[in-house]
Structures are given as structure tokens and as C-alpha cells.
N, C-alpha and C positions, 0 to 999 in steps of 0.2 A: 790260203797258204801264206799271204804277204802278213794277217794280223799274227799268224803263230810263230813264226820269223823273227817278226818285230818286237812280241813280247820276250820270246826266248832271247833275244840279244840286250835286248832292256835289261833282265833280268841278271844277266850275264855282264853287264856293263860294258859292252864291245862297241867299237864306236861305228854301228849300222844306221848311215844317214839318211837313204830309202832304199826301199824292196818295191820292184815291181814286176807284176807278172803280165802275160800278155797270155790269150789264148784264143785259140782256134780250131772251131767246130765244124764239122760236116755231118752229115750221115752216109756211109757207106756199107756196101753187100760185104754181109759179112765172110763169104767166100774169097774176096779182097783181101781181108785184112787178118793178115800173118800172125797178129800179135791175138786177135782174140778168140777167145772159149768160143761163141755163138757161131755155128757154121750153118744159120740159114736165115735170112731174109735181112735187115740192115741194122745196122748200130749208130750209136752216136759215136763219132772218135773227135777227141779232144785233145788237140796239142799246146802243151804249155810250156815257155818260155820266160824264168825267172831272174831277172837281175838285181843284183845287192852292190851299193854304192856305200862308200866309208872307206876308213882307213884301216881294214881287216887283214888279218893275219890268210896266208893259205890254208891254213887248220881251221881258225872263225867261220871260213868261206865254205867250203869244204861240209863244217860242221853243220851249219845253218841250211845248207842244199838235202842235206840229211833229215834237219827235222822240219822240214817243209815237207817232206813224203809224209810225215805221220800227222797231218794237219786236220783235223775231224771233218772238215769238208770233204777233202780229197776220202778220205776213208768212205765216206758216206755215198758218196759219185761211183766210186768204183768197185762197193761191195751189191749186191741183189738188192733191187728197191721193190717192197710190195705195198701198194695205194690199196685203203679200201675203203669202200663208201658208205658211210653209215644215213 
């Protein structure tokens, strides 16, 4: 999330002087948890916490929060992952 961020503000010439995230993982029954599709046996849930340092606008902030959701990592974590072994 922090490189896509980081290049999007680059790019953008905004004055973003770090992005950092912080995140926090457990596994929990998925009966627990409210937020997810799987209603049986446990999930990974992942809490992340991203802060951006500079001298940015509410909008820059704002904007940047935005495309840090479309970060291909995040995409990849939270769409269906299928492993196969060759």
C-alpha cells in the first residue's frame, strides 16, 4: 500500500514525506467476524493502519487514503487465492 502511495504522490508532485502502515493479523472463527463472506471454520483478519506525513492538503490526504485501497497487493490479499502444485 505505502509503494502505491508513494509513487502516486511522486507522480503527483505533493509533498508526501513518509507513508507508513502498520498491520495486524490474527486468525479468527469466522462466525466472529461480522464483516466476512466465510461463515465457517476461521480466517485470517488483517487490520491495517496507514499514516502519511508532509505538508498535504485535506484533499492530497483524503486522496491518497483512496488509492491505497486499489494497491495490487491489497487487491490480491482480499480477492480468492487458488495455490496449485505442479
Amino acid at each position: 500500500m505505502c509503494m502505491t502511495v508513494v509513487l502516486y504522490a511522486r507522480r503527483k508532485g505533493w509533498p508526501l514525506t513518509r507513508a507508513t502502515v502498520d498491520l495486524r493479523h490474527e486468525k479468527v472463527h469466522a462466525k466472529d467476524c461480522a464483516e466476512c463472506e466465510t461463515r465457517e471454520g476461521r480466517v485470517d483478519r488483517i487490520e491495517s493502519r496507514m499514516e502519511l506525513e508532509g505538508g498535504l492538503s485535506d484533499e492530497q490526504y483524503t486522496r491518497l487514503l483512496e488509492i491505497s485501497e486499489r494497491c495490487p497487493i491489497k487487491k490480491t490479499l482480499i480477492s480468492e487465492i487458488v495455490i496449485v502444485a505442479k
